[in-house]
C-alpha positions as CSV (number, residue, x, y, z in Angstrom):
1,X,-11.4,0.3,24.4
2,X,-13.7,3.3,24.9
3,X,-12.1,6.8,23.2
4,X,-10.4,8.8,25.6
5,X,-9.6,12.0,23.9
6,X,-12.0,12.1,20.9
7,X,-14.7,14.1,23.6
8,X,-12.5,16.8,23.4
9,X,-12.8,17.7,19.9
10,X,-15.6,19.5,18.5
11,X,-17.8,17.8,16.2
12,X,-17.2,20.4,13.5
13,X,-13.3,19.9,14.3
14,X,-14.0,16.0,13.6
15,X,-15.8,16.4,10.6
16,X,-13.5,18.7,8.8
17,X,-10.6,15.4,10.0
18,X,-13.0,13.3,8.0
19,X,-13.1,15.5,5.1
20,X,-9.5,15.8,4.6
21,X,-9.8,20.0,5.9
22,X,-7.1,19.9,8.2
23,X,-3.8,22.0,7.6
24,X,-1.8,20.9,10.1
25,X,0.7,23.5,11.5
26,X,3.3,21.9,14.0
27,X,5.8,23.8,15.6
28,X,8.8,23.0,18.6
29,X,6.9,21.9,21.2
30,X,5.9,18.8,18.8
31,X,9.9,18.1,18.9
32,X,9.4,17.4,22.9
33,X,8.4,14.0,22.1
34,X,11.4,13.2,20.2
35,X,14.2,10.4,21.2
36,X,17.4,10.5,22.2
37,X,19.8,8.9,24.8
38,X,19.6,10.4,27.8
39,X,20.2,12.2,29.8
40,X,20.1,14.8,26.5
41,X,16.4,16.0,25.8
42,X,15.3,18.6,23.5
43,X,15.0,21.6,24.5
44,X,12.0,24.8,24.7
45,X,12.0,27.2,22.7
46,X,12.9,29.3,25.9
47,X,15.6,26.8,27.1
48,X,17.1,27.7,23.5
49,X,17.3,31.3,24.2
50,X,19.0,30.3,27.4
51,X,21.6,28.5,26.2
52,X,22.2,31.7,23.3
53,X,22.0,33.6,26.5
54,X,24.6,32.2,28.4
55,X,27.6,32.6,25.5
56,X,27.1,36.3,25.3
57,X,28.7,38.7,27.6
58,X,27.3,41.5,29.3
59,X,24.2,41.1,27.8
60,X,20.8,40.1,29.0
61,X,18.4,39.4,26.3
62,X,14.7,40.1,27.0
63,X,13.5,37.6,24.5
64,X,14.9,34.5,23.1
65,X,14.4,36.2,19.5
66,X,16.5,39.1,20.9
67,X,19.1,36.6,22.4
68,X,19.0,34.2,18.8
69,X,19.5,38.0,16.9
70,X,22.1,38.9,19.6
71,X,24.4,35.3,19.2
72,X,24.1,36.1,14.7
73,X,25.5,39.8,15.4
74,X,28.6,38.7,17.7
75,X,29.6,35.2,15.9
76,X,28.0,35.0,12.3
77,X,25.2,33.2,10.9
78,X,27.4,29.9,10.3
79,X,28.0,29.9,14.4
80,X,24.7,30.0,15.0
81,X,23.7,27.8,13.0
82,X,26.1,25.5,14.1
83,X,24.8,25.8,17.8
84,X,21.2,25.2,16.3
85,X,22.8,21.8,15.0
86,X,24.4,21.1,18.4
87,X,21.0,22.5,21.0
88,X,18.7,20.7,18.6
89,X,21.0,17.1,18.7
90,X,19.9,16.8,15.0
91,X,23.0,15.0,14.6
92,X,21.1,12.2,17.0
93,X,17.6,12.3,17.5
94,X,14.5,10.6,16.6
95,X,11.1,10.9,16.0
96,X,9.3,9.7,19.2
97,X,5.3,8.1,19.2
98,X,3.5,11.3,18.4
99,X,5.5,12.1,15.3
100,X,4.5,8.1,15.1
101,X,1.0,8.4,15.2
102,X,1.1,11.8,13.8
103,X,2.3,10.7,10.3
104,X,-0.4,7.8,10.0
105,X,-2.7,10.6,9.8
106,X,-3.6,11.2,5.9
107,X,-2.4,14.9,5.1
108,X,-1.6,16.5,1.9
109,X,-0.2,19.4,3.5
110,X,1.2,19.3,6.4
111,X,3.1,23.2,7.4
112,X,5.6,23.4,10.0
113,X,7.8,26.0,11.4
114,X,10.6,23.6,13.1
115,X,14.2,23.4,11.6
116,X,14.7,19.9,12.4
117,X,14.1,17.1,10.1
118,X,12.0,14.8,12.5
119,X,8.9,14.7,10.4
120,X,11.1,13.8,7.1
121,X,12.7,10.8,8.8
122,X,9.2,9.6,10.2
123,X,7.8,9.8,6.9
124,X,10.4,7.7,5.3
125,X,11.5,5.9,8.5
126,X,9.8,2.7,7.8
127,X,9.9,1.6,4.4
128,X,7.4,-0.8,4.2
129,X,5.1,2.5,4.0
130,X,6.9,3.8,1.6
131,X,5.3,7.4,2.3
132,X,6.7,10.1,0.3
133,X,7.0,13.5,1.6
134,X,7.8,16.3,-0.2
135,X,9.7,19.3,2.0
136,X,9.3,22.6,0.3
137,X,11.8,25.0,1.1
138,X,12.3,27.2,-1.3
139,X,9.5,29.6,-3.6
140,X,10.5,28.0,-6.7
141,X,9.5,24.5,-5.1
142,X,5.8,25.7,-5.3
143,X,5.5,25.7,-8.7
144,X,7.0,22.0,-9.0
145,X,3.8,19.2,-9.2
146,X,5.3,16.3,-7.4
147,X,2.1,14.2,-8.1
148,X,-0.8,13.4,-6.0
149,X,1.1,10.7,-3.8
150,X,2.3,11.2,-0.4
151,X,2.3,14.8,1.2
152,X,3.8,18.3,0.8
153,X,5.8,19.5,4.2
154,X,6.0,23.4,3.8
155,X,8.6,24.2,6.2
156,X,7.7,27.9,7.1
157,X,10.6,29.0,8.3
158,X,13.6,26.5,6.1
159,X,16.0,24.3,8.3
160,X,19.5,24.3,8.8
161,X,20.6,22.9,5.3
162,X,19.1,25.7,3.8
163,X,21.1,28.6,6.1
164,X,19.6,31.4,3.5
165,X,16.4,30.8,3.9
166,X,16.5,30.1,8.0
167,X,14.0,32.2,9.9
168,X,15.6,32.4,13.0
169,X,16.3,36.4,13.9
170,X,14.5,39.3,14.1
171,X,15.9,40.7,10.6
172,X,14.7,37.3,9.3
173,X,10.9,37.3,10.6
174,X,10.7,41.2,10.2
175,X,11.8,40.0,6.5
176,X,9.3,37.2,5.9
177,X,6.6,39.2,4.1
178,X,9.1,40.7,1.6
179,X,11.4,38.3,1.0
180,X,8.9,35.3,0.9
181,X,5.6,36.6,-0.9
182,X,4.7,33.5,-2.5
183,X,5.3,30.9,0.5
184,X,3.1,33.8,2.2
185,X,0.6,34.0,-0.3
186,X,0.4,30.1,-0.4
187,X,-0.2,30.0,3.2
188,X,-2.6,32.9,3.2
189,X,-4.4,30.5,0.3
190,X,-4.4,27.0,2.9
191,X,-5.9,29.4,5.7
192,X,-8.5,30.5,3.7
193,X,-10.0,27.1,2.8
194,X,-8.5,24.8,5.6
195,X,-8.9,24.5,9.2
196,X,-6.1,25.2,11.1
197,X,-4.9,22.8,13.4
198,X,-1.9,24.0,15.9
199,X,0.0,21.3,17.1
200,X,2.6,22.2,19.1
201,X,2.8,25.5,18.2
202,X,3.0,28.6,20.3
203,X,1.8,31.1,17.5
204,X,4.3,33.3,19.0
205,X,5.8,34.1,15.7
206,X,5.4,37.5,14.4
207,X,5.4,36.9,10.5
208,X,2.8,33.8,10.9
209,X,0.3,36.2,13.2
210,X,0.5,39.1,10.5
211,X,-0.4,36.4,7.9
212,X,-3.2,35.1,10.1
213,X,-4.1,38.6,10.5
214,X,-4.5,39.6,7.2
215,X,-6.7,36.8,6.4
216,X,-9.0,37.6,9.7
217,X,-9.5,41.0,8.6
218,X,-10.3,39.9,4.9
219,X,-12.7,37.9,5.9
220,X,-13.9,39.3,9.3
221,X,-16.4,36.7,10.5
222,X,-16.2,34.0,7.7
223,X,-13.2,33.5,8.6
224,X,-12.3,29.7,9.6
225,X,-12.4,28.6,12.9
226,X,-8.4,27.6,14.0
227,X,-7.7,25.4,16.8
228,X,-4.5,24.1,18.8
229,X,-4.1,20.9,20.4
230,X,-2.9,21.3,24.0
231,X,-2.1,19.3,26.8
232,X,-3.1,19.8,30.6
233,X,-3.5,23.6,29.2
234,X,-3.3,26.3,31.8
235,X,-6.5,29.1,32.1
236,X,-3.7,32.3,30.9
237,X,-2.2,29.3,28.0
238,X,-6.2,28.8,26.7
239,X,-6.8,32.6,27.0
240,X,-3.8,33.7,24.8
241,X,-4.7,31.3,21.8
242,X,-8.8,32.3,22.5
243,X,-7.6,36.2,22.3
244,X,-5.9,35.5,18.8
245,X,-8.8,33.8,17.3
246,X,-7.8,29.7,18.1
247,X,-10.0,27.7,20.2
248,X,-8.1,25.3,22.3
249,X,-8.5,21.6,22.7
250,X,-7.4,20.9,25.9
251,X,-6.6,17.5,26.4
252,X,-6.3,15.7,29.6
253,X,-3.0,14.4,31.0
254,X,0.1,15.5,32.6
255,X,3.1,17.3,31.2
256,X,5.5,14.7,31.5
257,X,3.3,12.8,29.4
258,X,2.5,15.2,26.8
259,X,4.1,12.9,23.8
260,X,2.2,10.0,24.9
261,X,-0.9,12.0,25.3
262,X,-0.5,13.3,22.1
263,X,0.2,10.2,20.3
264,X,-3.0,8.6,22.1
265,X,-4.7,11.2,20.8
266,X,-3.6,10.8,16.8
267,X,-4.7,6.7,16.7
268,X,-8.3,7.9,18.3
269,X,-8.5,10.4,15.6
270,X,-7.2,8.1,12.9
271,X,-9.5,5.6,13.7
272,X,-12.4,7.9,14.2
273,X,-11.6,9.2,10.4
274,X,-11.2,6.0,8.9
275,X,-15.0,4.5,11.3
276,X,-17.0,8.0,9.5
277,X,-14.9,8.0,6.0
278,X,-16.9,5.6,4.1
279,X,-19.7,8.1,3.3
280,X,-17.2,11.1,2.4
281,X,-16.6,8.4,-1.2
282,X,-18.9,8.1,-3.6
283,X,-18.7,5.3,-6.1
284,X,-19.9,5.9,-9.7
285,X,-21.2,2.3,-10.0
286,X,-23.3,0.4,-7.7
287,X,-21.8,-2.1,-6.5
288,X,-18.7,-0.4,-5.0
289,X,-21.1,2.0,-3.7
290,X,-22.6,-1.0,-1.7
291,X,-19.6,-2.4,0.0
292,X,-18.8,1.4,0.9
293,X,-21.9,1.6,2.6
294,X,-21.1,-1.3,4.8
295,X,-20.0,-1.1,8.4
296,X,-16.2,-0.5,8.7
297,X,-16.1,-3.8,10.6
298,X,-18.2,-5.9,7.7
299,X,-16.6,-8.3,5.4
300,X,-16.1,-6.5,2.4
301,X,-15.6,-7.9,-1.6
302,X,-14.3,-4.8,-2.4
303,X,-11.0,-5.2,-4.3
304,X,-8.8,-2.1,-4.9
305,X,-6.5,-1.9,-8.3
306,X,-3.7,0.4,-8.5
307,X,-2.6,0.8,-11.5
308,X,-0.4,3.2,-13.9
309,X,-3.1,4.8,-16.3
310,X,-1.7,3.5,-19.0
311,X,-2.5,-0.2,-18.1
312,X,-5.7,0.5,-16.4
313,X,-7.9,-0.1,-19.8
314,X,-6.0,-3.3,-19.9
315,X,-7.4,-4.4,-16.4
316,X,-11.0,-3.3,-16.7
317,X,-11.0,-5.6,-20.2
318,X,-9.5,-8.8,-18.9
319,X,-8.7,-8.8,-14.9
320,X,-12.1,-7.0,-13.8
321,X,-14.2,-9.6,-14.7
322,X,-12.0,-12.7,-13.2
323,X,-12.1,-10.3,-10.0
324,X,-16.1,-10.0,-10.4
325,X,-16.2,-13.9,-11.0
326,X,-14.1,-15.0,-8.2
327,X,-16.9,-12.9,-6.4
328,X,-15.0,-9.7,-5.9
329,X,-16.2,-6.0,-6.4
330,X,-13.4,-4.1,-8.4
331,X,-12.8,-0.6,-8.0
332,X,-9.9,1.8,-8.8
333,X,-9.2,5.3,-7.0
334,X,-11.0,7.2,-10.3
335,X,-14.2,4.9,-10.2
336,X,-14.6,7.2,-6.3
337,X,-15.6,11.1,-6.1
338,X,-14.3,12.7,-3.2
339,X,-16.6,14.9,-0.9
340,X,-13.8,15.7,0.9
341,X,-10.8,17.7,-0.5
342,X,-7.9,15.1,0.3
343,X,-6.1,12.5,-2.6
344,X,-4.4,11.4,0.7
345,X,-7.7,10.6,2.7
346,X,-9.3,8.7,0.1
347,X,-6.7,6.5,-0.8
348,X,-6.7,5.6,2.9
349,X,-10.3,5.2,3.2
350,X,-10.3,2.7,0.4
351,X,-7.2,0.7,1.1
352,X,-9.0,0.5,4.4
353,X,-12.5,-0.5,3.1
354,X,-10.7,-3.1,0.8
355,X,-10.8,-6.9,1.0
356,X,-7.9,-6.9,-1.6
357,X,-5.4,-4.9,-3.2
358,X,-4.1,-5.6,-6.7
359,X,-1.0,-3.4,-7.2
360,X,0.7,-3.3,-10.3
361,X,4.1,-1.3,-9.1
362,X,5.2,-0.4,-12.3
363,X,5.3,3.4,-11.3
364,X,6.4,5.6,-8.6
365,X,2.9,6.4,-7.3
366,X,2.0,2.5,-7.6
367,X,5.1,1.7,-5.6
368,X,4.0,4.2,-2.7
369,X,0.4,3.2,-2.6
370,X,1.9,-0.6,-2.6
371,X,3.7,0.6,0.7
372,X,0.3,1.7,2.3
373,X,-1.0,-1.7,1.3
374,X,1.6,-3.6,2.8
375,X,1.6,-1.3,5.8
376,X,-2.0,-1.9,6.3
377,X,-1.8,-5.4,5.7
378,X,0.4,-5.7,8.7
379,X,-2.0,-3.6,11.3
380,X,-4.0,-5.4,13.9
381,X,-6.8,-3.5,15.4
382,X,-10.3,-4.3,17.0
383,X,-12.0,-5.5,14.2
384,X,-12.3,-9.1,14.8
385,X,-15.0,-9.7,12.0
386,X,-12.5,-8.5,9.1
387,X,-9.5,-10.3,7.5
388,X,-6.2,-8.3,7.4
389,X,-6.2,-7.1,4.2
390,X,-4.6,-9.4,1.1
391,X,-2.2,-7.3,-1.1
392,X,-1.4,-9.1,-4.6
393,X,1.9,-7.0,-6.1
394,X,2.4,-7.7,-10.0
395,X,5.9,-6.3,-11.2
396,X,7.7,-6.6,-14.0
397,X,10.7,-7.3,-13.0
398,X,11.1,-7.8,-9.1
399,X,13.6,-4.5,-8.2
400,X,10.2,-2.5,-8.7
401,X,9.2,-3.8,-5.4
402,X,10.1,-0.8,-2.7
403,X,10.8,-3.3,0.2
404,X,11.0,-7.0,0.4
405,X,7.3,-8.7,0.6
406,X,7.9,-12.3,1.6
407,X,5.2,-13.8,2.5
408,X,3.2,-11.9,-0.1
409,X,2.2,-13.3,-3.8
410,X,4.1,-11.5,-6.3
411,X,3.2,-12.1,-10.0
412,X,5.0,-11.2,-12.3
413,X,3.7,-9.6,-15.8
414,X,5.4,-9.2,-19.0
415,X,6.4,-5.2,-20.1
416,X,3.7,-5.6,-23.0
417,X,0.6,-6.5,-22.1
418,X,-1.9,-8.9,-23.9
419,X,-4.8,-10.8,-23.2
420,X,-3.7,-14.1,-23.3
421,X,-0.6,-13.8,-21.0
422,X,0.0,-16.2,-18.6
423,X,0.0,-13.5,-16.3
424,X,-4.0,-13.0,-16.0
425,X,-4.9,-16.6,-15.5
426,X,-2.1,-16.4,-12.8
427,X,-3.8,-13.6,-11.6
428,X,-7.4,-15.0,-11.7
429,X,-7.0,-18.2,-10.1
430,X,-5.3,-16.3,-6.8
431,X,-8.1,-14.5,-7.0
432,X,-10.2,-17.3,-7.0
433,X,-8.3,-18.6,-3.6
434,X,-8.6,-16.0,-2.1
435,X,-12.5,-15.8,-2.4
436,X,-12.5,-20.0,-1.8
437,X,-10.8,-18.4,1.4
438,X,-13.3,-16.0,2.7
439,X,-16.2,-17.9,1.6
440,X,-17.0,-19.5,4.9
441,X,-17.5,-16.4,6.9
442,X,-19.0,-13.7,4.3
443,X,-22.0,-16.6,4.2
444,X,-22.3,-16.1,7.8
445,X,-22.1,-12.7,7.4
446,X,-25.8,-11.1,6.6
447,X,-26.7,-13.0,10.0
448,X,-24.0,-11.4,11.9
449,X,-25.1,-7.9,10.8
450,X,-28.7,-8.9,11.4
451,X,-28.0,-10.0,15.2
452,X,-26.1,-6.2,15.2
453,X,-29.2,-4.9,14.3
454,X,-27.1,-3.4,11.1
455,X,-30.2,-4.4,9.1
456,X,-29.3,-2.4,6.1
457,X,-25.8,-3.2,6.2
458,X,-27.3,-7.2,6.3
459,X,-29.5,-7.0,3.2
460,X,-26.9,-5.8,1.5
461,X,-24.3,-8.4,2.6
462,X,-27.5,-11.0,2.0
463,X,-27.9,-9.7,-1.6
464,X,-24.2,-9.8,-2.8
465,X,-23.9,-12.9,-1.5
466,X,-26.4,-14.2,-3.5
467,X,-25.4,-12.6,-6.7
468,X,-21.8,-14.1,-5.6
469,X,-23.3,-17.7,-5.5
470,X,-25.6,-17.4,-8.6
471,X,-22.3,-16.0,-10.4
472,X,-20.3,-19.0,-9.5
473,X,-22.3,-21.2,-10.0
474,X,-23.4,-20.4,-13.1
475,X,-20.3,-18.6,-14.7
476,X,-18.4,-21.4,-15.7
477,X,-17.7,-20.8,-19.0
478,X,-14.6,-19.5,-20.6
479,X,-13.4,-16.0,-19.7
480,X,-15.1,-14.4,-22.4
481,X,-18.3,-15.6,-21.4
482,X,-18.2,-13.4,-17.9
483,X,-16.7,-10.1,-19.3
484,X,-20.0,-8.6,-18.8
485,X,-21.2,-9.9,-15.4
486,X,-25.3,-10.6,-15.4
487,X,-28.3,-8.6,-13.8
488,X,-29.3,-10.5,-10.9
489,X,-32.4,-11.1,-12.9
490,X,-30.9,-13.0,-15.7
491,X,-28.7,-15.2,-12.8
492,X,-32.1,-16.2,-11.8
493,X,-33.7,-16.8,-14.9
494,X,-30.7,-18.9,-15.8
495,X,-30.6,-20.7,-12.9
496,X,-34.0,-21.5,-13.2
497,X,-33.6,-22.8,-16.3
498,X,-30.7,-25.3,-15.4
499,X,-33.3,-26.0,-12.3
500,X,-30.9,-25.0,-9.8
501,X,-33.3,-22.4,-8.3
502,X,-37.0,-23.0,-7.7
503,X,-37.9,-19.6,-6.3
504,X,-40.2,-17.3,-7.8
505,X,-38.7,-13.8,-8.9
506,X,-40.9,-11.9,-7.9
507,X,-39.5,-12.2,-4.3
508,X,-36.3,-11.9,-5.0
509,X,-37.2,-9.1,-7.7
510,X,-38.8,-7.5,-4.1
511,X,-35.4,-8.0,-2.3
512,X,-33.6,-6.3,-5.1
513,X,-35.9,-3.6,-5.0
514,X,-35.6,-3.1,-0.6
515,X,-31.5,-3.2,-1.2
516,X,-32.1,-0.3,-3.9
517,X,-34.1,1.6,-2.0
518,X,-31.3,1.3,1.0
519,X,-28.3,1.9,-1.2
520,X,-29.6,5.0,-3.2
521,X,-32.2,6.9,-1.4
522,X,-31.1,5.7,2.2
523,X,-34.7,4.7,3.0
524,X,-34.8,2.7,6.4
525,X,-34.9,-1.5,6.2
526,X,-36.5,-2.6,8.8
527,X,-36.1,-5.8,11.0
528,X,-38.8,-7.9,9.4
529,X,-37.4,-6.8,5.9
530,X,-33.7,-7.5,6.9
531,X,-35.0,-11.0,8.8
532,X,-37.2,-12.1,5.5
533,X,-34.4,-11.3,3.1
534,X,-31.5,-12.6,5.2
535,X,-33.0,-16.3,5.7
536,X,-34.1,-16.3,2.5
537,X,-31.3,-15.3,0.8
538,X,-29.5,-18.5,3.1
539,X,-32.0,-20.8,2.2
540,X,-30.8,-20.5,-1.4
541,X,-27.2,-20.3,-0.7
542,X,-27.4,-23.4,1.6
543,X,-29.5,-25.4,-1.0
544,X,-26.5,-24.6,-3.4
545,X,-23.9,-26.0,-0.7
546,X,-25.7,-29.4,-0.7
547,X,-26.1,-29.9,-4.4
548,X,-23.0,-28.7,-5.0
């Protein structure tokens, strides 16, 4: 199905989503979308002010700040914030399909000003993603490094379990700058090197436009470009956010429908980021670079480790190369350089470039990435020509797993590694399956890309599949004997010598050299290259079937 929303968005908007440059700033009208039983529904920030309104006597407020300041001065801050618990129905409501589609969305920091706890329960809601999110509160939260999983939730302006810190009343906001300088200064910090991305948010508040002032007048014209994500917007809406220095994405739809818009909107960009990611990585070795380079829709050999650091040395020594013999290209999250500025985004892009995931959840951060994995293992989407992705847990003892994973194979590994633990055969011959599995269609696969006129993406399918069969056929020897996988040269030259190939290496020296060129300097393949290399590449591969 064609995007519907995507035409919307700036290209420069898009690329910073790709690039992990989005600071997200969501604020009440987000909360619209929410569920609850009806006929309740949460209420505007106006329809709050109301309902402040209508308790007070013989007083007309003329804002809903004046009427929220009003309600603190006659009851006291616990009766207010009592009615905030009762208007808001926190006691009952749920995050609806934006917040949904929202949180899918790979953020490290996501800012909001609500008091509500709807994005918390949507990040932890289903455990089978495990996602952690981190609310900050507090200024002596910021100095706290809660590791580079899951994502930081600056609530602005507190929430009701934290009735001290609540920014709720004119004393409060006309307080911010004082009594907050370092959740100020930390903002001030995201503006400067993020894009800005309203979401539901008015920018009505007085201490966020003085922050968001400052910075404009620091940086006059080099200030970044800040946006807000409306729905069915009207002329004097688009005008007010344009005279405060936001462009407006104004998104088709009606109002009724604005959470359903809005959660439309979030898979499109979602899958646009995760289509355009692949070149934001950058693999230090070739042949993940390869696979990275390949449409999002190819078959891909790429299989993902996540691992503590501790045990990663451990892997590369004796799991790597039963992974590269079964055919697989290993790759961890450190073996991949970032253009972009998001941990969040690039363990996304690779779980979703991945053919397999080997997660050994013997840490926290293990155990959350193993949630994305299972999470993702579990999406269906339009991409007929890939395989849901196959997630391998190893544990050491099975309470390590964060939800249950039938239907998944879970080995288990002893607390002390060594090299001749059951545990790595185990591991290698589920491997081998696994490739056994997929063999049928990744042969098929340089022809498929070739008919898609993908012709670069189908040399280099052609080309690992021919170092995959030369490896397997040849790389039968004990484990030892593959730790250090061959050149595609020396495949050739052995197999030549076992007379199990009778083609001359100099063309397949000149296919090596096209699928360089295409992987490193991004030169062109062109149709007769891609056609030449493709059926020769079967020829071989075929030849092998028969004799086999």
């Amino acid at each position: 199905m064609a995007p519907k929303y995507l035409v919307h968005f700036p290209k420069p908007l898009l690329e910073d989503l790709v690039n992990g440059r989005w600071l997200p700033v969501v604020g009440a009208g987000m909360s619209l979308n929410a569920k609850l039983p009806p006929p309740a529904k949460m209420p505007l920030w106006s329809e709050l002010g109301k309902s402040f309104a209508e308790e007070l006597a013989d007083y007309s407020p003329t804002s809903v700040l004046d009427g929220i300041s009003a309600y603190e001065h006659e009851f006291g801050r616990a009766r207010l914030i009592e009615r905030l618990v009762s208007l808001l129905h926190l006691d009952r409501v749920q995050p609806g399909p934006a917040h949904k589609e929202f949180c899918s969305l790979p953020f490290d920091i996501v800012c909001t000003t609500n008091f509500d706890f709807l994005l918390e329960k949507q990040y932890d809601m289903e455990r089978q993603d495990n996602r952690t999110v981190y609310p900050v509160v507090d200024e002596d939260q910021l100095s706290v490094n809660v590791g580079a999983a899951g994502t930081l939730l600056l609530k602005l302006h507190g929430d009701v379990r934290h009735p001290k810190r609540l920014v709720v009343t004119e004393a409060d906001y006309d307080g911010f700058l004082t009594n907050y300088p370092l959740i100020a200064t930390f903002l001030s910090s995201l503006l400067i090197t993020k894009t800005a991305v309203f979401v539901g948010y008015s920018l009505e508040d007085p201490d966020f436009r003085q922050i968001w002032q400052v910075v404009a007048s620091r940086l006059g014209k080099t200030r970044r470009m800040a946006y807000a994500i409306l729905v069915n917007a009207k002329p004097g809406d688009i005008a007010r956010f344009e005279r405060r220095g936001v462009k407006v994405v104004n998104l088709p739809g009606t109002r009724d429908r604005y959470g359903a818009v809005l959660a439309e909107a979030f898979v499109e960009l979602r899958e646009y980021r995760r289509e355009n990611a692949g070149p934001t990585l950058k693999a230090t070795e070739e042949r993940p670079l390869e696979q990275l380079l390949l449409p999002r829709d190819a078959m891909s050999r790429l299989c993902l480790f996540a691992t503590p650091l501790d045990v990663l040395p451990f892997y590369r020594e004796n799991v790597f190369p039963l992974a590269e013999a079964a055919g697989f290209v290993p790759v961890t999250a450190a073996d991949v350089v970032n253009l972009g500025d998001s941990v969040s985004a690039k363990i996304d892009t690779l779980i979703d470039r991945a053919a397999v995931m080997v997660v050994d959840a013997t840490s926290a951060n293990t155990q959350f990435e193993l949630g994305l994995a299972l999470s993702r293992a579990q999406e269906t989407g339009e991409r007929p020509n890939r395989r849901p992705l196959k997630v391998i847990p190893i544990v050491t003892e099975f309470s390590q797993l964060p939800i249950p994973t039938f239907g998944y194979h879970v080995i288990e590994r002893p607390a002390v590694l060594a090299e001749d633990s059951p545990f790595v055969q185990a591991l290698g011959i589920y491997l081998q399956r696994l490739a056994d599995e997929m063999g049928l269609v990744q042969r098929l696969e340089p022809g498929r890309l070739f008919e898609a006129k993908e012709y670069r993406a189908a040399v280099i399918s052609a080309m690992t599949l021919l170092e995959t069969t030369l490896r397997r056929r040849l790389d039968k020897a004990p484990r030892d004997a593959v730790r250090r996988p061959m050149s595609v040269r020396q495949l050739v030259d052995l197999a030549r010598e076992r007379e199990l190939v009778h083609e001359n290496f100099g063309r397949i020296s000149e296919w090596t050299k096209i699928r360089n060129d295409a992987v490193h300097s991004g030169k062109p393949v062109t149709r007769s290259e891609a056609k030449s290399i493709v059926d020769g590449v079967a020829q071989i591969v075929d030849r092998f079937i028969v004799s086999g």
